[in-house]
C-alpha positions as CSV (number, residue, x, y, z in Angstrom):
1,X,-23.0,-6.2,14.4
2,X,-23.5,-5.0,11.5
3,X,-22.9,-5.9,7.6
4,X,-22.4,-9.6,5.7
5,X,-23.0,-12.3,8.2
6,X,-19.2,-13.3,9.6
7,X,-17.3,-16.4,9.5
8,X,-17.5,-17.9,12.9
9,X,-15.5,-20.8,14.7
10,X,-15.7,-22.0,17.9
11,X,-13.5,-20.7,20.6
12,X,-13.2,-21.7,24.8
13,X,-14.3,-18.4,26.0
14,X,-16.0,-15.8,25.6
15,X,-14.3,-12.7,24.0
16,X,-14.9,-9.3,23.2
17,X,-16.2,-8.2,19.8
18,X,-14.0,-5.3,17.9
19,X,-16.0,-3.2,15.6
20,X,-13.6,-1.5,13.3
21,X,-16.1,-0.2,10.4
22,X,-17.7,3.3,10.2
23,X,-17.4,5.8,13.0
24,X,-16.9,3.0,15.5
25,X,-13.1,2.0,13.2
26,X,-11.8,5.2,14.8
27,X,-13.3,4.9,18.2
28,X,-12.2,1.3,18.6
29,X,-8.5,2.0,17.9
30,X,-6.0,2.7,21.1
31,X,-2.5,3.0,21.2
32,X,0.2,0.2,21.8
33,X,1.6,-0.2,25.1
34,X,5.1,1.0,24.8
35,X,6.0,-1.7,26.8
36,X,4.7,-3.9,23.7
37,X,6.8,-1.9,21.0
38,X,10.0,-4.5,21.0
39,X,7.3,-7.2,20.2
40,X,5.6,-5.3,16.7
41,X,9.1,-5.5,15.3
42,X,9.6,-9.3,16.3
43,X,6.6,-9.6,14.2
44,X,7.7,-8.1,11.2
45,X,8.4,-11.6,9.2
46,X,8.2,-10.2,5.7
47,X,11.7,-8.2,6.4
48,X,13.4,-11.4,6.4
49,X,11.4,-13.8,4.5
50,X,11.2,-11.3,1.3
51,X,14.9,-10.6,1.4
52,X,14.3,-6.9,2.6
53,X,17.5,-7.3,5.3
54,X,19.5,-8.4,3.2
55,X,19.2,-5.9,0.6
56,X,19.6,-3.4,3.7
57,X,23.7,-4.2,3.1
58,X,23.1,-2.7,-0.5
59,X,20.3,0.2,0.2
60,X,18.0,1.5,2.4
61,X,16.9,4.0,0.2
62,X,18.5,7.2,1.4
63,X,18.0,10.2,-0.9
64,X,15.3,9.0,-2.3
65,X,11.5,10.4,-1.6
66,X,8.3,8.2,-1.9
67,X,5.0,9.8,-1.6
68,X,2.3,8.4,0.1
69,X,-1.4,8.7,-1.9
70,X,-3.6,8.2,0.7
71,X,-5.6,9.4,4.2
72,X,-3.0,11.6,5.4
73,X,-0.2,10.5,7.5
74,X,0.8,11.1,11.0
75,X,4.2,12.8,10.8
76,X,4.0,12.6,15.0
77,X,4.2,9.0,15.1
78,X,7.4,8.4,17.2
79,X,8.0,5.9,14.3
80,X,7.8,8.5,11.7
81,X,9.8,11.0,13.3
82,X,11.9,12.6,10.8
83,X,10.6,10.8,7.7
84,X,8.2,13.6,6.5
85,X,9.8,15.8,3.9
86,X,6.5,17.9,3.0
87,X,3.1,17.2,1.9
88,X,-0.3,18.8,0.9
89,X,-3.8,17.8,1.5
90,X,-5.8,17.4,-2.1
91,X,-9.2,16.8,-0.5
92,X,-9.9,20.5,0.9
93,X,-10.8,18.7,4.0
94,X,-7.6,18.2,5.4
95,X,-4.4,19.6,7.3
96,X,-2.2,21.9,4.5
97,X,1.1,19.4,5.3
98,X,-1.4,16.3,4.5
99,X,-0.5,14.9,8.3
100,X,-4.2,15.0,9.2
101,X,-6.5,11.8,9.1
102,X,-9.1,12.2,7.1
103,X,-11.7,10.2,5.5
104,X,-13.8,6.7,5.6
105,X,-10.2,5.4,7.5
106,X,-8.3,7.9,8.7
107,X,-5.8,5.1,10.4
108,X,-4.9,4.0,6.6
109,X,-2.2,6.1,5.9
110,X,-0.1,6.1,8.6
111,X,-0.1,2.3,8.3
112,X,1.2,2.4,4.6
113,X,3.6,5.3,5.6
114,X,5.3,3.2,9.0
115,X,5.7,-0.3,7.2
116,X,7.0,1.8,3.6
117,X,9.7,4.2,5.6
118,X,9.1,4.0,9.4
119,X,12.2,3.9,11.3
120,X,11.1,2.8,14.9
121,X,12.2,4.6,18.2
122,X,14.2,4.6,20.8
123,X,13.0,1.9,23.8
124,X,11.3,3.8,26.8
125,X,14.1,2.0,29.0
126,X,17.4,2.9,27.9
127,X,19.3,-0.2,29.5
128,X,17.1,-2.3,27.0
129,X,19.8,-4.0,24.6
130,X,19.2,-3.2,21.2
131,X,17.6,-4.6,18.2
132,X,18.6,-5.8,15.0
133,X,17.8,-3.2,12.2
134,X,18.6,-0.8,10.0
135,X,18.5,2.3,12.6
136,X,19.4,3.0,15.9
137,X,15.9,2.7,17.0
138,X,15.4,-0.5,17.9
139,X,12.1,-0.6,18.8
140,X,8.8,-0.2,16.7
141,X,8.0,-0.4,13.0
142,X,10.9,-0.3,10.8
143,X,9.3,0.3,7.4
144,X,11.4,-1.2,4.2
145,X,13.3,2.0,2.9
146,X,13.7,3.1,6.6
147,X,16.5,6.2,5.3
148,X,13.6,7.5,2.2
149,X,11.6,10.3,3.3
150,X,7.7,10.6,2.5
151,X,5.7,12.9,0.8
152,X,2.1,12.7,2.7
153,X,-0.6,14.1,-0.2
154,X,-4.1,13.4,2.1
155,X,-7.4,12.3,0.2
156,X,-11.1,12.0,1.4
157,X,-12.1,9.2,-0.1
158,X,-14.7,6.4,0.6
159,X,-17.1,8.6,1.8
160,X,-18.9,11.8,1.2
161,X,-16.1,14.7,1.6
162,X,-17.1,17.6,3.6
163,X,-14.2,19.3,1.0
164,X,-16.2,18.8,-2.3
165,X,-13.7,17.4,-4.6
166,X,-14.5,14.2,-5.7
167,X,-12.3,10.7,-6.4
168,X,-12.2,11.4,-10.1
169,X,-10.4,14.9,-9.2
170,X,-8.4,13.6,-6.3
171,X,-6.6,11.4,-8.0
172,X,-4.9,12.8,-11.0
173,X,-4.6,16.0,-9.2
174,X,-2.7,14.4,-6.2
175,X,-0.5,12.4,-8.5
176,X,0.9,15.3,-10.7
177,X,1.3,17.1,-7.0
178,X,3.8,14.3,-6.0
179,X,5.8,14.4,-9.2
180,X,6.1,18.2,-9.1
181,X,7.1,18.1,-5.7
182,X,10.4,15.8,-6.4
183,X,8.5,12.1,-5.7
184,X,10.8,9.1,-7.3
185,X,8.3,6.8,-6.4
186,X,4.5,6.9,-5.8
187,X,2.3,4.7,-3.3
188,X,-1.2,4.1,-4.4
189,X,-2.8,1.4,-1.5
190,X,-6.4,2.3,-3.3
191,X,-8.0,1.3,-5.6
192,X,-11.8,0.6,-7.5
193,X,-13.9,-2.1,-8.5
194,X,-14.1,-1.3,-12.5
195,X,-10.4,-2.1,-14.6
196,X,-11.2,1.4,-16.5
197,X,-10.6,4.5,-15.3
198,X,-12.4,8.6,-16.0
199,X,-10.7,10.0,-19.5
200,X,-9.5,12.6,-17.1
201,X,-6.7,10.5,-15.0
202,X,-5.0,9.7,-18.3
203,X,-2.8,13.2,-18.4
204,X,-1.9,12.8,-14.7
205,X,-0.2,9.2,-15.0
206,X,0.8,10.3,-18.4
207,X,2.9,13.2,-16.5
208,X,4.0,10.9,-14.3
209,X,5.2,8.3,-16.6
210,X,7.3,11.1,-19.1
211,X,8.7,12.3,-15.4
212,X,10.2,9.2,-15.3
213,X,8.4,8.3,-11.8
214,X,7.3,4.6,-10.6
215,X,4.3,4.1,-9.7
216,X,3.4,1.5,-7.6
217,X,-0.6,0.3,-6.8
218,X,-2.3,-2.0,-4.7
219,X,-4.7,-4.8,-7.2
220,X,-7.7,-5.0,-4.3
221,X,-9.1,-7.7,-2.0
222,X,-10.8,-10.7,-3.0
223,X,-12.0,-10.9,0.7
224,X,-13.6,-7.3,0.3
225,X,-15.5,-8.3,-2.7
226,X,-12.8,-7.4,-5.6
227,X,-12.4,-10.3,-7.7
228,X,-10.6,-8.6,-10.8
229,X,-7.9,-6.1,-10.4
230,X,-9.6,-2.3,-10.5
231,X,-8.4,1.1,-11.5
232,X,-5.9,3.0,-10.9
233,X,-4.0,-0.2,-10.9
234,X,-5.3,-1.5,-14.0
235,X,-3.4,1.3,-16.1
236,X,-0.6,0.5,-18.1
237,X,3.2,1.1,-16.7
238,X,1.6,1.3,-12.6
239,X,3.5,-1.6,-11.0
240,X,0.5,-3.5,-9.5
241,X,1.1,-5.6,-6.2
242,X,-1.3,-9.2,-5.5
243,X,-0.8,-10.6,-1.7
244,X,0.3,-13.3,0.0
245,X,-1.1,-15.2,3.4
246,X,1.6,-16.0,6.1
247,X,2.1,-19.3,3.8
248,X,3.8,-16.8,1.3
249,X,0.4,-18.3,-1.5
250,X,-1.8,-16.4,-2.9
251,X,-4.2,-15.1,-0.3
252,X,-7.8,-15.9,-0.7
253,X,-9.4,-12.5,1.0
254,X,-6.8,-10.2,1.2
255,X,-5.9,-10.5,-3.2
256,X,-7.8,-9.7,-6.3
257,X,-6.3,-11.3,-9.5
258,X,-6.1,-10.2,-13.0
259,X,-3.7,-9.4,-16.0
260,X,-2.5,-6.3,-14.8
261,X,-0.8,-7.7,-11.6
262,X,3.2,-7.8,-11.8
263,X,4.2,-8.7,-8.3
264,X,3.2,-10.5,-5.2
265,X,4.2,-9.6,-1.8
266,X,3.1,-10.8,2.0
267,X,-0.5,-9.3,2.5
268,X,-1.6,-10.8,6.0
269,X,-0.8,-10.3,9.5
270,X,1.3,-6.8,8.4
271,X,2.0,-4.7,11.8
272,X,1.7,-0.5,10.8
273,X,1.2,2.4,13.2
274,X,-1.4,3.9,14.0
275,X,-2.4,8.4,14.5
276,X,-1.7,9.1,18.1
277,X,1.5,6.8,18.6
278,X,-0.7,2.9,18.0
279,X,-0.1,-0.3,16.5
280,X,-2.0,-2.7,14.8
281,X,-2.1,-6.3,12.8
282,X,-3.6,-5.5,9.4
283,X,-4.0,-7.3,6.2
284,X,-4.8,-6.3,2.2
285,X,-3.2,-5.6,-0.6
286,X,-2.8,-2.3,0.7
287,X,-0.1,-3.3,3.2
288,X,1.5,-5.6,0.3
289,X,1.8,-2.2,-1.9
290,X,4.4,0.0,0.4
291,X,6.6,-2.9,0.8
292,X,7.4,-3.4,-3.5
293,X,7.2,0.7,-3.2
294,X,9.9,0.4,-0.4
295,X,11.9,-2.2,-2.6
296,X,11.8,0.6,-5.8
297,X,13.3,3.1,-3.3
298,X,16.1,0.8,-2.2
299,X,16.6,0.6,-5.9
300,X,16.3,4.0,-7.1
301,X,18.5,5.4,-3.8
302,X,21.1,2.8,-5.0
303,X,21.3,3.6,-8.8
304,X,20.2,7.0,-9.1
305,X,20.0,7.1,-12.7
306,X,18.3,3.9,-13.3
307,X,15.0,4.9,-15.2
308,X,11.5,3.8,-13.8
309,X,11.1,1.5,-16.3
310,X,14.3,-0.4,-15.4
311,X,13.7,-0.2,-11.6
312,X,10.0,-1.7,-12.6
313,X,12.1,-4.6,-14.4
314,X,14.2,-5.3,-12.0
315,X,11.7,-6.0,-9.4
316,X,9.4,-8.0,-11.9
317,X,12.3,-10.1,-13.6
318,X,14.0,-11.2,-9.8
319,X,10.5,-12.0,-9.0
320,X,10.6,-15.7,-8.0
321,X,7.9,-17.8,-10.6
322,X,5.4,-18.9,-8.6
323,X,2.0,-20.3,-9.8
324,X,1.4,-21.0,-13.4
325,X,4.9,-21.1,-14.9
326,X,5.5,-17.6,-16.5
327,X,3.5,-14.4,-15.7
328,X,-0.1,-14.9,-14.4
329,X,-3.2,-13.5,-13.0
330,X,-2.2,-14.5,-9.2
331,X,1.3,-14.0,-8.9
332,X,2.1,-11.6,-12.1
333,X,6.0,-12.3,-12.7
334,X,6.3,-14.0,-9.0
335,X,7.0,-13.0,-5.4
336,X,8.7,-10.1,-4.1
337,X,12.4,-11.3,-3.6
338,X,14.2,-8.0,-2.3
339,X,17.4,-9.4,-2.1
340,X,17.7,-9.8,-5.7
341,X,16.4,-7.2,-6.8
342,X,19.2,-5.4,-5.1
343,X,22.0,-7.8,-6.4
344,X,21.1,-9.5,-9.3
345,X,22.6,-9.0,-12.7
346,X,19.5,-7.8,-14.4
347,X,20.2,-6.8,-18.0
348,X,18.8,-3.1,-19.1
349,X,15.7,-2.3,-20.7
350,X,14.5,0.3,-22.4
351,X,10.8,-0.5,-22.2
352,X,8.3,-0.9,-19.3
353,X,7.5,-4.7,-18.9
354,X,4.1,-3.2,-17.5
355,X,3.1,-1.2,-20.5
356,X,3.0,2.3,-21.4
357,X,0.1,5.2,-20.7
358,X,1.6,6.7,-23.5
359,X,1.3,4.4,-25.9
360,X,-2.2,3.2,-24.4
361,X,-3.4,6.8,-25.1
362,X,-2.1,6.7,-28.5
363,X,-4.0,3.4,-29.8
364,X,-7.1,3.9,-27.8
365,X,-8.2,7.4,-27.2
366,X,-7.3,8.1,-31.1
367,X,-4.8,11.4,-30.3
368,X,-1.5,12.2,-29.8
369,X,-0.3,11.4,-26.3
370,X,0.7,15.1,-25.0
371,X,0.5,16.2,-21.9
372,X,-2.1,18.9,-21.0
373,X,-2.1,21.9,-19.0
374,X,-1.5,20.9,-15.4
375,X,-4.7,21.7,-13.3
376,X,-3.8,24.1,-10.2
377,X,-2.3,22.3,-7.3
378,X,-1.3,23.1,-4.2
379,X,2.0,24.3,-2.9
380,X,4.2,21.9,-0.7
381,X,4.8,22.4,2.8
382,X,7.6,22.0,3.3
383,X,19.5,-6.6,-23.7
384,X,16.4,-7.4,-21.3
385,X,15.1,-10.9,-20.7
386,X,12.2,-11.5,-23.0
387,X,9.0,-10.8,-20.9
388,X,5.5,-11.5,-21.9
389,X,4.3,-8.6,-24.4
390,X,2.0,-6.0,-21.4
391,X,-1.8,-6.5,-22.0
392,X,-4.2,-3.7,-20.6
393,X,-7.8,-3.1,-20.5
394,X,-10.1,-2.9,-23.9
395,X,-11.2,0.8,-24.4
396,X,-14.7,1.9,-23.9
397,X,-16.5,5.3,-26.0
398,X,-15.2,8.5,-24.1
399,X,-18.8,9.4,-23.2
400,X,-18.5,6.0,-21.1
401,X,-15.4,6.6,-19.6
402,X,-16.1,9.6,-17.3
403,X,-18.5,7.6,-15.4
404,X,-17.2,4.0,-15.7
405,X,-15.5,4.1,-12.2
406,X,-17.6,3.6,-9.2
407,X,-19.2,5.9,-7.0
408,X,-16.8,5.5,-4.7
409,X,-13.0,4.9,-4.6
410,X,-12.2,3.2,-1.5
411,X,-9.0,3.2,0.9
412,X,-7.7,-0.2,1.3
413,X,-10.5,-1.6,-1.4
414,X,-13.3,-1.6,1.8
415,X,-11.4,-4.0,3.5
416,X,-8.8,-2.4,6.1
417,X,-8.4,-5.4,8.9
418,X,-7.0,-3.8,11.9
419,X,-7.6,-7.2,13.8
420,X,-5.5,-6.1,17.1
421,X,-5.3,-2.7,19.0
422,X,-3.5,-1.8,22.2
423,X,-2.7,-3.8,26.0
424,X,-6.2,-5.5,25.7
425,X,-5.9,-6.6,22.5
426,X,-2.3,-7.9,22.9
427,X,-4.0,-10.5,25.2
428,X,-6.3,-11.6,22.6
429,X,-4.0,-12.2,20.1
430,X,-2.0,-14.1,22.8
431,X,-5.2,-15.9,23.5
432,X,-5.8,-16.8,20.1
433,X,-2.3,-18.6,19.8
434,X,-3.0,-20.9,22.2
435,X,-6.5,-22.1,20.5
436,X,-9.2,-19.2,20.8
437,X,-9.9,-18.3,17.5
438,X,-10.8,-13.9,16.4
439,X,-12.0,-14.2,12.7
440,X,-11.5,-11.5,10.7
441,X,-14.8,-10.5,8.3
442,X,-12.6,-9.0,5.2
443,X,-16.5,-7.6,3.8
444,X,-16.6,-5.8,6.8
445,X,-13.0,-5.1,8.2
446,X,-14.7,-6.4,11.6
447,X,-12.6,-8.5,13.7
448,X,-15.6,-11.3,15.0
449,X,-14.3,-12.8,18.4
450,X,-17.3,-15.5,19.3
451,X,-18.4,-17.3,22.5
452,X,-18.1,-20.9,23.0
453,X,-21.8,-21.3,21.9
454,X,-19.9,-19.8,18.3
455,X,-22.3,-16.7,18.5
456,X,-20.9,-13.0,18.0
């Protein structure tokens, strides 16, 4: 194996070892049994424990359309069927609907896109009795906002792209596609290791935040060796999402922390789909992200004219305090609580409890805050409670600024744990329950199953 030296614990047999970095990530992945599907949606905690079927009896966010920033997503999924309005690939190395995998981890967007919208299937035995859910497909993912459709807009990031373009052009160019192409909400499970971001993104969130769009960003992994929050969800207005281990605390490897943060949500043992028809147990703040993206479309689908920055403060004000009382670097306003969100009497605001691009642009790049000329893109496819005043990055010279961010912008903050693929795997993870233990590397995203002697 390669990379940091993993964790290891003792286990009673011997078990195989999963590589899921580099080349051997895609090789390594298989899909579920369908015999197995029932079981992925038994597994989806988070729907219950973050309120999210409850506020299914208010919304499931029909009529509303999130687009997915991200590796492409697999519109074949039998999960996904139906939930693709359009897309475009930004990358130039891509399919032109954004529905091929591309990049360092191809899998990566179809796992954001199945637990944000994914509506599950029909069973593969008809005479099996239905489900509980929000769609007659009992069986599968079933994503938060299971009636929103998606917007896939594929990216090469993480390594070299065969395309040319790089991160700093990918970015603002794919966000201004998804709000010219009707987005109400934006997913952003990506992210860098510096808080400040190129001069050049600044127009592109800027266009977003005049179109009155939400933007909703994952803050990183601790685990993957981001400590503070990085951009893109460091700038002001982007509603930026910590996570939470199965204990619903803050989790140690799968959670950056920093001021920026305005929500937690469950970030460990998530269950996504997979390209080809899969399944797999994930962690990050990446899985974290769709599901406060999914909440803003049960919002917006159930008051239509509600502006971003009302939907933002909704989520952040029914947040329930946890941590240091108030907002703070862990939790931001609290955890997730989708249920009120969708019910509580929040009073309107005018302002963005997150901040403003706008007015960030206006105190620290010294210039008015217009909006310039739109780069060319692609065609498609197809009174408030008082909240803690929004602090945001200091500013650094313009000639800094263009190369502050990192060479690379990563998918999943180079940490995407897909700990459990297909029949075989099943059987480790029953294994596991029953005292065998499969540690996850997070520096790696290599699931490390050891021998009784506790070697890899």
């Amino acid at each position: 194996m390669t990379g940091a030296p993993a964790r290891l614990r003792r286990t009673g047999s011997a078990l195989l070892v999963l590589a899921l970095a580099g080349s051997a990530f895609a090789a390594a992945l298989t899909a579920a049994s369908a015999a197995h599907a029932d079981t992925w949606r038994d597994e989806e905690y988070w729907l219950a424990e973050s309120g999210i079927t409850k506020a299914w009896e208010v919304s499931k966010g029909a009529n509303v359309k999130v687009a997915v920033i991200d590796s492409g997503v697999d519109g074949q999924h039998p999960d996904l069927a139906g939930v693709l309005a359009g897309g475009v690939d930004i990358s130039g190395a891509g399919a032109p609907d954004g529905q091929r995998s591309i990049g360092a981890k191809p899998e990566h967007g179809t796992l954001v896109a199945t637990l944000l919208a994914g509506r599950g299937h029909q069973p593969a035995d008809a005479t099996a009795p239905p489900s509980a859910g929000p769609s007659v497909a009992p069986d599968g993912v079933v994503g938060v906002a299971p009636e929103a459709q998606l917007l896939s807009v594929s990216t090469w990031l993480g390594s070299a792209n065969p395309g040319g373009k790089t991160d700093q052009d990918q970015i603002p160019q794919a966000v201004r596609w998804a709000v010219d192409n009707g987005a109400q909400v934006i997913n952003i499970s990506l992210g860098s290791t510096s808080p400040v971001w190129p001069q050049s993104w600044d127009a592109a969130f800027l266009y977003a935040e005049q179109k009155d769009v939400v933007i909703v960003a994952a803050a990183g992994n601790r685990g993957g060796g981001n400590v503070q929050v990085g951009a893109p969800a460091t700038i002001p207005g982007v509603l930026t999402v910590a996570g939470l281990d199965r204990r619903g605390v803050a989790s140690t490897d799968a959670s950056s922390q920093g001021i920026s943060i305005g929500v937690a949500a469950p970030a460990e043992n998530l269950i996504g789909g997979l390209p080809g028809g899969g399944y797999a147990e994930w962690a990050g703040t990446s899985g974290a992200t769709p599901i406060v993206a999914g909440v803003a479309a049960l919002i917006r689908s159930k008051w239509p004219d509600m502006t971003a920055s009302q939907v933002i403060n909704r989520i952040v004000t029914t947040a329930k305090d946890t941590g240091a009382p108030g907002k703070d670097p862990l939790y931001g306003f609290g955890v997730l609580d989708a249920e009120a969100a969708l019910t509580a009497d929040v009073p309107e605001t005018r302002g963005n409890p997150l901040g403003s691009i706008a007015d960030w642009i206006r105190v620290n790049r010294r210039g008015n805050p217009a909006t310039s000329p739109a780069p060319a893109s692609p065609a498609p496819s197809s009174a408030a409670p008082t909240l803690p005043e929004a602090t945001v990055p200091p500013v650094q010279p313009p000639s800094e600024l263009d190369t502050a961010l990192p060479a690379m912008v990563v998918l999943g903050f180079g940490g995407l744990f897909l700990s459990i693929v297909g029949a075989a795997a099943f059987q480790l993870r029953r294994t596991a329950r029953t005292g065998a233990d499969g540690q996850e590397n997070p520096d790696t995203g290599v699931l490390d199953a050891v021998d009784s002697t506790g070697r890899t």
